[in-house]
C-alpha positions in Angstrom: 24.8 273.7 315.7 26.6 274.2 318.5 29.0 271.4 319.7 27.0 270.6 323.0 23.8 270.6 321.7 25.2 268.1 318.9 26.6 265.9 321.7 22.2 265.9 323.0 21.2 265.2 319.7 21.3 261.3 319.6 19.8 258.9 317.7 17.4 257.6 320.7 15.7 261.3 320.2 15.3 261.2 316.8 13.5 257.6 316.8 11.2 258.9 320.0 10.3 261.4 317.0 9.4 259.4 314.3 7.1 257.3 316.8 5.8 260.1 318.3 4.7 261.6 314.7 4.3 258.2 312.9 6.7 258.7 310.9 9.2 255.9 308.5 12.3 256.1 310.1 14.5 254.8 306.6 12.9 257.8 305.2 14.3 260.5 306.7 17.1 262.7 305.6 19.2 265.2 307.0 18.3 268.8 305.9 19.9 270.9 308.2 21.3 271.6 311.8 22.2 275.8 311.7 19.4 276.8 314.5 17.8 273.6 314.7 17.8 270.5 313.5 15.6 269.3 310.1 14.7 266.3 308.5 12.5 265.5 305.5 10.5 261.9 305.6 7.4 260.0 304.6 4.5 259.0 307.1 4.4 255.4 308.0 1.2 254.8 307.2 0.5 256.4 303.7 4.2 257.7 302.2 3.5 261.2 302.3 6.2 263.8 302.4 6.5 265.8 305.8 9.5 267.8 307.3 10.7 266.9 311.2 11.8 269.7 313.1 13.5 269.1 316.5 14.2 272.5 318.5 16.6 272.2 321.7 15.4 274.0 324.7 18.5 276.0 324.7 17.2 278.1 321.7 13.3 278.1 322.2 10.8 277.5 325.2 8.4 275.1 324.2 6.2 277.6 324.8 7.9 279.8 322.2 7.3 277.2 319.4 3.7 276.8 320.4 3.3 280.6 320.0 5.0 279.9 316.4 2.7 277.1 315.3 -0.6 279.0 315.8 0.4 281.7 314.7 1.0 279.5 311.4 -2.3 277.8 312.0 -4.1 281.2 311.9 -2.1 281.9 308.7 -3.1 278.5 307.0 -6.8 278.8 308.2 -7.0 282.4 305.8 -5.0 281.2 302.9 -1.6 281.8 303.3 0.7 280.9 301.2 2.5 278.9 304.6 3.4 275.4 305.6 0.9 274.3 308.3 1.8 272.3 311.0 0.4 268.8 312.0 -0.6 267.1 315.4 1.3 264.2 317.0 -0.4 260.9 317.3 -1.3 262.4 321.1 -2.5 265.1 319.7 0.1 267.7 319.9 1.5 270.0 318.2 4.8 270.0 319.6 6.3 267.0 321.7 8.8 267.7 324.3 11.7 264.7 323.9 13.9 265.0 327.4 17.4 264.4 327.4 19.9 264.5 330.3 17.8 267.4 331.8 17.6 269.5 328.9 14.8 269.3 325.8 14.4 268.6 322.0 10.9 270.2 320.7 9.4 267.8 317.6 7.4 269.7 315.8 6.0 268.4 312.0 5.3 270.4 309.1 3.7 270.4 305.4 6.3 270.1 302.7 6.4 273.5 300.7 5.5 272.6 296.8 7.8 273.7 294.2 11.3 273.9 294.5 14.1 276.7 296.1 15.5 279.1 293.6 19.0 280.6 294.9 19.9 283.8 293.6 22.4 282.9 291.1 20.0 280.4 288.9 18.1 282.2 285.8 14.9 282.0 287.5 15.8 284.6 290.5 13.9 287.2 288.0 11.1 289.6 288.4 8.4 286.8 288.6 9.6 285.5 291.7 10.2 288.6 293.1 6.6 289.6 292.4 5.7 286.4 294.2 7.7 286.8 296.6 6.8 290.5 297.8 2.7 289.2 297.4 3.7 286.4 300.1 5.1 289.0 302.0 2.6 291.5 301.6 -0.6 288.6 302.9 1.3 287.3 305.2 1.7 291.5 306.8 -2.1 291.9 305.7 -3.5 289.0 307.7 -1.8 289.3 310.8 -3.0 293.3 311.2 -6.0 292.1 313.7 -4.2 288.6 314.8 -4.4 288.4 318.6 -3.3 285.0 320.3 -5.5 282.9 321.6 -5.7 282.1 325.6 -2.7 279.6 326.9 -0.7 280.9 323.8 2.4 283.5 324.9 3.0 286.4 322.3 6.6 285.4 320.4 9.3 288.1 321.3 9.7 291.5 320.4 12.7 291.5 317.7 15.2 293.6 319.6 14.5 292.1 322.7 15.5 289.1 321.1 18.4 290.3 319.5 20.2 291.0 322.7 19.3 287.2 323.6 20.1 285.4 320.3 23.0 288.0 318.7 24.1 290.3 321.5 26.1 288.0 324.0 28.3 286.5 320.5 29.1 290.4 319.4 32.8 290.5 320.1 33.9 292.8 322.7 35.4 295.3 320.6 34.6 298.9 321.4 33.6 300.3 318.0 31.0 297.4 317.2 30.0 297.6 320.3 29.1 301.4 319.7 27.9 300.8 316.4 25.3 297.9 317.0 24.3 300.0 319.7 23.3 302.7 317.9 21.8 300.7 315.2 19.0 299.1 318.3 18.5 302.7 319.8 17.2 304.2 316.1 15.0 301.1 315.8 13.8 300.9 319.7 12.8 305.3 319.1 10.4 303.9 315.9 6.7 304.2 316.5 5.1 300.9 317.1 1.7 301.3 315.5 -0.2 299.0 314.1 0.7 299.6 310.7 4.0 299.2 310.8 4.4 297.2 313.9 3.6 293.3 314.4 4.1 289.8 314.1 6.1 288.6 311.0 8.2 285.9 309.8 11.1 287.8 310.2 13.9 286.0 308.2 12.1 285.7 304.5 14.7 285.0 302.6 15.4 282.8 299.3 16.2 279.8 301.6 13.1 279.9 303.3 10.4 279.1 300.5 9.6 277.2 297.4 9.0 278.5 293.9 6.5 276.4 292.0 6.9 278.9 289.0 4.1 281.3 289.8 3.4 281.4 293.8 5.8 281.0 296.8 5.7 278.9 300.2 7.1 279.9 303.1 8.5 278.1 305.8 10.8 277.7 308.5 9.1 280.5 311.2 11.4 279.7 313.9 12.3 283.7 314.1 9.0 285.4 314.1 9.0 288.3 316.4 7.1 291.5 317.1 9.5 294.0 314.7 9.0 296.3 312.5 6.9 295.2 308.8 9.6 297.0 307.1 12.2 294.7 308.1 10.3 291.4 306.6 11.3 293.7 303.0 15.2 294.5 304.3 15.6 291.0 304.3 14.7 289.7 301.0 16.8 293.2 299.3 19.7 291.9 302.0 19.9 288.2 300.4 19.0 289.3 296.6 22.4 290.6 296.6 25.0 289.0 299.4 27.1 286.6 297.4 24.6 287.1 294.4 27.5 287.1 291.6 25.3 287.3 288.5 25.0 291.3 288.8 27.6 293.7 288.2 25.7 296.6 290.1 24.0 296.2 293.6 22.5 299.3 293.4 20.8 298.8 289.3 19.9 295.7 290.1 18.3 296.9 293.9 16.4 299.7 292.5 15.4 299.1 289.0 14.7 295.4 288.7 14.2 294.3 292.5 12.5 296.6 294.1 9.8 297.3 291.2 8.7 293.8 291.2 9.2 293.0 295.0 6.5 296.2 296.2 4.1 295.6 292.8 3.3 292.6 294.5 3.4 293.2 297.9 1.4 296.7 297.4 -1.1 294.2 295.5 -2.1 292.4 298.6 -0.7 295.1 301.4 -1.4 299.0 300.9 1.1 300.6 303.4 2.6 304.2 303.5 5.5 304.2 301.3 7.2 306.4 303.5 8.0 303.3 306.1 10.6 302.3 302.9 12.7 305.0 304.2 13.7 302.7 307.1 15.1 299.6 304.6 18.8 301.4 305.3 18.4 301.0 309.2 16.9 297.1 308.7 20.0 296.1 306.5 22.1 297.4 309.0 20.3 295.4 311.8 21.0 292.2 309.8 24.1 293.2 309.6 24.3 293.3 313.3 22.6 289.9 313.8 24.6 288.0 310.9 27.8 289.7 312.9 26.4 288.1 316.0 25.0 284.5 315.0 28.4 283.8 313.0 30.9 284.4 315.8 28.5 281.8 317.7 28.3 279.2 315.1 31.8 279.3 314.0 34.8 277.9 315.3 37.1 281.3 315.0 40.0 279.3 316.4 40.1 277.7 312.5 38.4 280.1 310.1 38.8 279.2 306.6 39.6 282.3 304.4 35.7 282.5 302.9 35.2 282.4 306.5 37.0 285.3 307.4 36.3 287.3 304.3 32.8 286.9 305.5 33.5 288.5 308.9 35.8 291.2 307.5 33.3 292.2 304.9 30.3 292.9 307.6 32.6 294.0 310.1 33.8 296.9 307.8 29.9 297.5 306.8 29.2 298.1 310.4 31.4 300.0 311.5 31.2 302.1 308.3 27.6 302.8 308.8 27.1 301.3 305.2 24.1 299.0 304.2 25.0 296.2 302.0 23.0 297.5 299.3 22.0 301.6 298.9 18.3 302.7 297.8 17.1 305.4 295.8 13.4 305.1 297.0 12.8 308.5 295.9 12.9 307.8 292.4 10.7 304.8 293.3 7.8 306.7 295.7 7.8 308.8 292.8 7.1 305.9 290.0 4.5 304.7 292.2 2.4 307.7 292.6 
């Protein structure tokens, strides 16, 4: 988190919070502070598990995280696998907490069942990725015909965003300037149609769901935009192999082991032109862009430590390459699949 929103982030908000949402203060534990800040903890009244969320006003409007949580209420309502979001003892969604002029959005959530799988444990296999593409592939299915409701704002288009949330923190360095560039301009001249355009999550990756062995739950929707279905797939290949050390070969593992499992379960619960695949190069270069972007904001690059700075190197030299993390032979796959 950045250093002045930390210095906002007081104790005095935290308790408002737990009040607001009736909530046991001793309960709550510290789960994470990269975009916003996360707590689990157990309702006052009855010890049930829920997960605090407080979002500063420098990231999202309020009315931006509205526009988030009913979207997930819609989700929840057609049985998505999704954590739902509850209402504040007023009645609320989300509670806006002020603070010398500036805003901390509460919001409160279910608490995904099962348990996070990271991609060097035995169980990142073909089951979950089966899970995981079916997730993917209702939570693209459901949201074909959603349309918000009156008094709710539609969340940002993707790329519009990116030049909000990644562009300003792109170093001013000539040749990633070019090359991010050209990276938006291929994605801005793709058709927006409905069936490959729309709402998604947006940043699906092994961090944000629970495995209970045979389904997954996603959470943590702070980044759903309007973008492209395609790049809710980009992500999950992106993440199945960045710092995953248990494979020798990106590429094997990618296209004969991933990728299988990943679109028989998304195709199970999404049918979609296989041709779109042929874009997954152009989305893991966009996350390339963004991770390039969101980095040189959240770290101190006066004192990089040497992972750090490998990091940095390592997606600096993708981009400016032209090179996806990972490459795709999708027509060996389209083929398999016909």
């Amino acid at each position: 988190m950045e250093r002045e929103v930390e210095l906002l982030f007081k104790d005095e908000v935290i308790q408002q919070a737990t009040q607001l949402f009736n909530l046991d203060y001793s309960t709550l534990k510290k789960l994470g502070s990269f975009e916003n800040y996360v707590f689990s903890g157990k309702r006052a009244r009855d010890g049930q598990d829920f997960i605090l969320r407080f979002t500063h006003s420098s990231h999202r409007s309020k009315q931006q995280v509205e526009a988030e949580l009913a979207w997930l209420q819609y989700l929840q309502l057609n049985d998505a696998p999704v954590c739902c979001p509850f209402i504040s003892l007023n009645g609320h969604l989300v509670e806006a907490i002020e603070i010398e002029g500036t805003f901390f959005f509460a919001s409160l959530f279910e608490k995904a069942k099962g348990i996070e799988v990271k991609v060097n444990e035995p169980s990142f296999d073909e089951t979950l990725f089966y899970a995981w593409g079916s997730a993917i592939g209702r939570l693209h299915r459901l949201t074909i015909e959603y349309v918000e409701e009156d008094g709710i704002i539609k969340r940002p288009d993707a790329i519009e965003e990116f030049q909000v949330q990644f562009g300003p923190f792109i170093p001013n360095d000539d040749i990633i300037q070019e090359k991010v560039e050209k990276v938006l301009t291929s994605i801005l001249k793709l058709p927006k149609a409905k069936d490959r355009y729309r709402l998604i999550h947006s940043d699906i990756h092994s961090g944000n769901f629970f495995f209970d062995g045979t389904n997954i739950t996603i959470f943590d929707f702070d980044d759903c935009s309007y973008h492209h279905i395609i790049a809710d797939i980009a992500i999950p290949i992106y993440y199945s192999v960045w710092f995953n050390t248990c494979i020798s070969d990106k590429e094997e593992f990618m296209n004969s082991r991933f990728l299988p499992a990943f679109m028989k379960g998304y195709l199970k619960e999404h049918a979609i032109n296989l041709q779109l695949l042929r874009d997954i190069p152009l989305f893991l270069k966009l996350r390339d862009c963004e991770l390039y972007g969101v980095l040189h904001k959240k770290w101190d690059l006066t004192s990089l430590n040497e992972k750090q700075t490998a990091v940095l190197a390592e997606i600096r030299e993708r981009i400016v390459t032209e090179t996806p993390i990972v490459s795709s032979q999708l027509d060996e796959f389209m083929q398999l699949r016909k």
